[in-house]
FILUMNU-541124 format. One record per residue: residue in one letter; x, y, z of N, C-alpha, C in turn. Coordinates in steps of 0.02 Angstrom, whole numbers, padded with zeros to 5 digits, always signed. Layout:
AXYZXYZXYZ/...
***
This chain:
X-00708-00932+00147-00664-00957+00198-00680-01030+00210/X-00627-01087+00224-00640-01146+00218-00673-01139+00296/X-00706-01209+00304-00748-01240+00362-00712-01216+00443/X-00634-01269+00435-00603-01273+00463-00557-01213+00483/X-00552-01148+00438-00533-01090+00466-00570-01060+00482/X-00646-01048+00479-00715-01003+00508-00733-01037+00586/X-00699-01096+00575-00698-01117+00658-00660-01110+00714/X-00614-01119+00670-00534-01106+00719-00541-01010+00725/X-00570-00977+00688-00589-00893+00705-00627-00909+00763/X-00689-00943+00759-00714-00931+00822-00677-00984+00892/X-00631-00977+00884-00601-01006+00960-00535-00978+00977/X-00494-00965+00905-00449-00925+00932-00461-00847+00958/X-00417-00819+01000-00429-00736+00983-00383-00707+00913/X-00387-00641+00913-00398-00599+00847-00342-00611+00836/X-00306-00592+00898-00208-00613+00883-00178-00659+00857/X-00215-00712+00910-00191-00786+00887-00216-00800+00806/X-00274-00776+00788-00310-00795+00730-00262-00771+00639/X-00255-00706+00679-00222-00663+00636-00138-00673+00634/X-00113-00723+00686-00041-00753+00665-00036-00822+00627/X-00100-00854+00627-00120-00909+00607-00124-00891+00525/X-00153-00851+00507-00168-00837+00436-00094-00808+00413/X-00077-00761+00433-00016-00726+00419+00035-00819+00401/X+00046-00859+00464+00093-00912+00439+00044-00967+00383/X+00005-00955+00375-00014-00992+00304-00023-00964+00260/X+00005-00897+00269+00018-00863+00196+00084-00868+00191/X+00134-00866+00246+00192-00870+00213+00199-00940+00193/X+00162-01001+00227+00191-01068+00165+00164-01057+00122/X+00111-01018+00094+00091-01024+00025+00139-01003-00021/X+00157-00924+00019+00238-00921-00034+00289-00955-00055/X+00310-00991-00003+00341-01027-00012+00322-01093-00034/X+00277-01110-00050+00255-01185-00075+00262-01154-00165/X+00226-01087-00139+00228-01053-00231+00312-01054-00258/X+00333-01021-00215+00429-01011-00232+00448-01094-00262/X+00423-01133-00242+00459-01220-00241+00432-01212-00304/X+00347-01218-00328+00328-01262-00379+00347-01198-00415/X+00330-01135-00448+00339-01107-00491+00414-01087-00510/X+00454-01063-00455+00540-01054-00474+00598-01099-00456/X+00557-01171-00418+00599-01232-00419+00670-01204-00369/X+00640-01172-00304+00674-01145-00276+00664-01209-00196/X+00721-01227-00183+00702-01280-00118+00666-01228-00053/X+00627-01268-00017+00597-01239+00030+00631-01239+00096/X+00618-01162+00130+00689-01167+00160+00635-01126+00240/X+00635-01163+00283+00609-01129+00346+00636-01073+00383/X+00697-01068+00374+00700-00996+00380+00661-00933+00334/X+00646-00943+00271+00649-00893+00227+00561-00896+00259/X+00523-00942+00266+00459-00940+00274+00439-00922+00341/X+00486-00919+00393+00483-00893+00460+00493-00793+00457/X+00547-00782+00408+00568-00733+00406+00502-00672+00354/X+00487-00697+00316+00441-00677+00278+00365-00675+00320/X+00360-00731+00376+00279-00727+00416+00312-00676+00455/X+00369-00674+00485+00381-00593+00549+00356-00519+00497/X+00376-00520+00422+00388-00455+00382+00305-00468+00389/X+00283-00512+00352+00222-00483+00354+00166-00465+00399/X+00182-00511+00481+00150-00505+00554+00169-00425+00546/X+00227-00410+00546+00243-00328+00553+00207-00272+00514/X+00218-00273+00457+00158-00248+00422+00094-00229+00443/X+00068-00304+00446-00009-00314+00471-00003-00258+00521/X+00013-00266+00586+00004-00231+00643+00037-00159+00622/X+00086-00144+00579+00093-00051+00578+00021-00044+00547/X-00002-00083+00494-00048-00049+00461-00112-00043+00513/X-00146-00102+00535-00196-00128+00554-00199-00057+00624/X-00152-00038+00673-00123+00011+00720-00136+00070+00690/X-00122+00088+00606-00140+00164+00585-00213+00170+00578/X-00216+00126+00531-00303+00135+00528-00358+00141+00589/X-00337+00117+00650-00384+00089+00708-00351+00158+00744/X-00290+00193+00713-00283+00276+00772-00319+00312+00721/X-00346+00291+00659-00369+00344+00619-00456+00352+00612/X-00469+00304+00644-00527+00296+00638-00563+00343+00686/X-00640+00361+00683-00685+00419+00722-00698+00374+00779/X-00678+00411+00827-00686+00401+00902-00788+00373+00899/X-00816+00410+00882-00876+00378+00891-00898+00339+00837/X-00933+00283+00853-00952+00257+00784-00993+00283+00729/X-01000+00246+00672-01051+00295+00612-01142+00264+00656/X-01171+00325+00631-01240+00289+00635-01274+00240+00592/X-01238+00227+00553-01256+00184+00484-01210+00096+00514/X-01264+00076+00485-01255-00015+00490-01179-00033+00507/X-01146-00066+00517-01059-00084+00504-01070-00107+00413/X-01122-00138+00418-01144-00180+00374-01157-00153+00276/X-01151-00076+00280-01180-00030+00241-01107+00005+00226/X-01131+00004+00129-01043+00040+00113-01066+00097+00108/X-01028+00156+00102-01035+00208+00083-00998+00211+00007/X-01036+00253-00046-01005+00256-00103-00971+00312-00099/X-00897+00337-00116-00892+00389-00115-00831+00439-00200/X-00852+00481-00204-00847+00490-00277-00769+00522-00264/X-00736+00505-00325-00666+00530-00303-00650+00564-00394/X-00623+00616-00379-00593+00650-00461-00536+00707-00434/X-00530+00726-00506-00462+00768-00508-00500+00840-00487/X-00472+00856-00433-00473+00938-00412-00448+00994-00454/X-00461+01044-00465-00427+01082-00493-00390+01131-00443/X-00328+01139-00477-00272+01187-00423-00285+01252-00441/X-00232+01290-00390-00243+01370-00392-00183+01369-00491/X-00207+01425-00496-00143+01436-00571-00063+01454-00540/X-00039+01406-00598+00023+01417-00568+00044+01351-00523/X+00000+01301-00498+00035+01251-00474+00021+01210-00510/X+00060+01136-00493+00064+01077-00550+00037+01032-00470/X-00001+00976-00507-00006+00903-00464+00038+00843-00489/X+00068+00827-00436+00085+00738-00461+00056+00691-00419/X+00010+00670-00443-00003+00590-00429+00029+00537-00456/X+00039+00498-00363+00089+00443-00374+00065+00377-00369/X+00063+00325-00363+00020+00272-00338+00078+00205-00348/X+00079+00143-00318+00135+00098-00335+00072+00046-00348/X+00102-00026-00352+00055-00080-00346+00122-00160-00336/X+00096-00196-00311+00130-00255-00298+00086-00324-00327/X+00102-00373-00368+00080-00424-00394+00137-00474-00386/X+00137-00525-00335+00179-00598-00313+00224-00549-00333/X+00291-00588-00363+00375-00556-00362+00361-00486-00415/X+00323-00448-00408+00344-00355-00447+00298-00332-00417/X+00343-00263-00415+00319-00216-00416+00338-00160-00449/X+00295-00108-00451+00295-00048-00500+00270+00008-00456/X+00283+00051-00503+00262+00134-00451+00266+00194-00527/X+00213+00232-00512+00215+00272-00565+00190+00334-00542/X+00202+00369-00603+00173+00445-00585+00146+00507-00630/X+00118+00547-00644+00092+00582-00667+00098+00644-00634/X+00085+00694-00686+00118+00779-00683+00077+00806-00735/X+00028+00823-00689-00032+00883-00729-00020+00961-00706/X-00040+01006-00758-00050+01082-00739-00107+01096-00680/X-00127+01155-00696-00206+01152-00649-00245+01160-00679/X-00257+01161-00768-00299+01135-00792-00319+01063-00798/X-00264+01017-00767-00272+00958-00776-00247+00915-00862/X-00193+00975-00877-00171+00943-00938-00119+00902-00938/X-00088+00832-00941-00048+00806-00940+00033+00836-00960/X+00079+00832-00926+00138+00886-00948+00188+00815-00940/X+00195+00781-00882+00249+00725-00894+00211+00673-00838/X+00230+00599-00866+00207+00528-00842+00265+00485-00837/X+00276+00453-00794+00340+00394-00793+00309+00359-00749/X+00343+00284-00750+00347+00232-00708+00391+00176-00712/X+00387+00130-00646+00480+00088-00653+00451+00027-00640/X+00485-00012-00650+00458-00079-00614+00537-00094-00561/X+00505-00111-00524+00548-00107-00457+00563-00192-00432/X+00554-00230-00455+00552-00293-00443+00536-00333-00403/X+00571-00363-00361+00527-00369-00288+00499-00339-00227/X+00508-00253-00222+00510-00230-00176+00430-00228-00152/X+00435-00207-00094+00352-00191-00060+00334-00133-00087/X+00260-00143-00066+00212-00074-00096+00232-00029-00058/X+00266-00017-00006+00307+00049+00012+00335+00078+00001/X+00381+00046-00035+00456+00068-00060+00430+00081-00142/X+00388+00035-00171+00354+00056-00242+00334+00139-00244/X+00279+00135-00175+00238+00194-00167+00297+00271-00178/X+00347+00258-00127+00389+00302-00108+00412+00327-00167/X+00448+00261-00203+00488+00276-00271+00442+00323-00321/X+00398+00287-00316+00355+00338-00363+00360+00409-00353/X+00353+00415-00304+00324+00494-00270+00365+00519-00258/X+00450+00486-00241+00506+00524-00269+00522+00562-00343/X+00513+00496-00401+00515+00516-00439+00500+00542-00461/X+00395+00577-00470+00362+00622-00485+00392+00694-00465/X+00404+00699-00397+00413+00743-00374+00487+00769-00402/X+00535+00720-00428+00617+00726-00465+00576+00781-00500/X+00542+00741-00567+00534+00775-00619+00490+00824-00609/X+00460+00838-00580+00423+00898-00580+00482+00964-00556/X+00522+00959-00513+00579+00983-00493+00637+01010-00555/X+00648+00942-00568+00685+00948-00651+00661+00996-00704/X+00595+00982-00711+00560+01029-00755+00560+01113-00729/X+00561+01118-00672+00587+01198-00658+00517+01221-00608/X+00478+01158-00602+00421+01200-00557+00438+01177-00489/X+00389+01216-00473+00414+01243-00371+00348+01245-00336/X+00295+01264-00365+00228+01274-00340+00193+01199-00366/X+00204+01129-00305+00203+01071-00311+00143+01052-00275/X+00089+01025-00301+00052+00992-00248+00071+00916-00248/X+00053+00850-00208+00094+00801-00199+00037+00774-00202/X-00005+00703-00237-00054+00660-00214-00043+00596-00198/X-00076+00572-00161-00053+00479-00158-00104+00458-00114/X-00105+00369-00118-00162+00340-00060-00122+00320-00021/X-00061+00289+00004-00038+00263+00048-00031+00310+00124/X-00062+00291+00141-00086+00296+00236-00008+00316+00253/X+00041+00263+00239+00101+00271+00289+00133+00312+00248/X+00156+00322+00201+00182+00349+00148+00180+00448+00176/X+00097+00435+00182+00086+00514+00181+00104+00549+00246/X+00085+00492+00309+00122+00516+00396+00183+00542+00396/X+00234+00494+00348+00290+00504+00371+00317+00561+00336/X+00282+00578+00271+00301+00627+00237+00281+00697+00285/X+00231+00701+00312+00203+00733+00367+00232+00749+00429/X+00296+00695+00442+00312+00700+00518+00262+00675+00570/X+00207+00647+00551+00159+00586+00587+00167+00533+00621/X+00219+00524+00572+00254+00439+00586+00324+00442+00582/
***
């Protein structure tokens, strides 16, 4: 973090700090939009893009902070926890799809996978979605997995994914 933003943290508050960064990310986009796609710079588009992403920030920043354990850990703030993650095996008779999207500057993509419960690969797809957000990536995906698993004639579906908001709303959470 430069000099001059580790300072201005300690004087602004979290709000102020965290609208401050949010609008110098959106000129970065837009300084990026000018030099790389020779697109004129336009203050609306960079006003409109710091609200999308102020918005964001706070749905996300709001889930995580209702999701978090009421009491703190006894372990450091400071200390990661490693934690091991793999493929479960299902009851027989059901299929998993894992979905996952990803966003890089202007694309995005979303894909998916369709294992048995041995964990044998049966069908895989993915799209590139172009500009959209990792929401709408996420979603697409996990529509689509779930198309084809449907298509294919199964019914006994388990559903996987990481997206926080993705999974509430699928839930009736959110």
């Amino acid at each position: 973090m430069p000099i001059w933003l580790a300072k201005l943290r300690k004087t602004a508050t979290l709000a102020q700090f965290e609208r401050i960064v949010a609008l110098l990310w959106s000129i970065w986009k837009t300084r990026n939009s000018t030099v790389f796609r020779n697109e004129l710079p336009q203050a609306v588009v960079t006003l409109i893009r710091l609200k999308k992403a102020s918005a964001e920030w706070r749905i996300r920043h709001k889930l995580t902070t209702s999701i978090q354990p009421r009491n703190p850990p006894l372990s450091s703030p400071h200390t990661k926890q490693l934690v091991g993650i793999a493929w479960e095996k299902l009851p027989e008779g059901f299929i998993k799809v894992n979905f996952d999207g990803s966003k890089a500057s202007h694309n995005a993509a979303g894909g998916y996978v369709i294992r048995d419960s041995s964990g044998n690969l049966i069908q895989a797809g993915a799209c590139n979605l172009e500009a959209a957000s990792i929401l709408i990536a996420e979603a697409t995906a996990m529509r689509n997995g779930l198309r084809a698993a449907l298509e294919a004639g199964f019914s006994n579906i388990h559903i996987e994914g990481d997206n926080k908001i993705l999974i509430q709303a699928v839930q009736g959470r959110i």
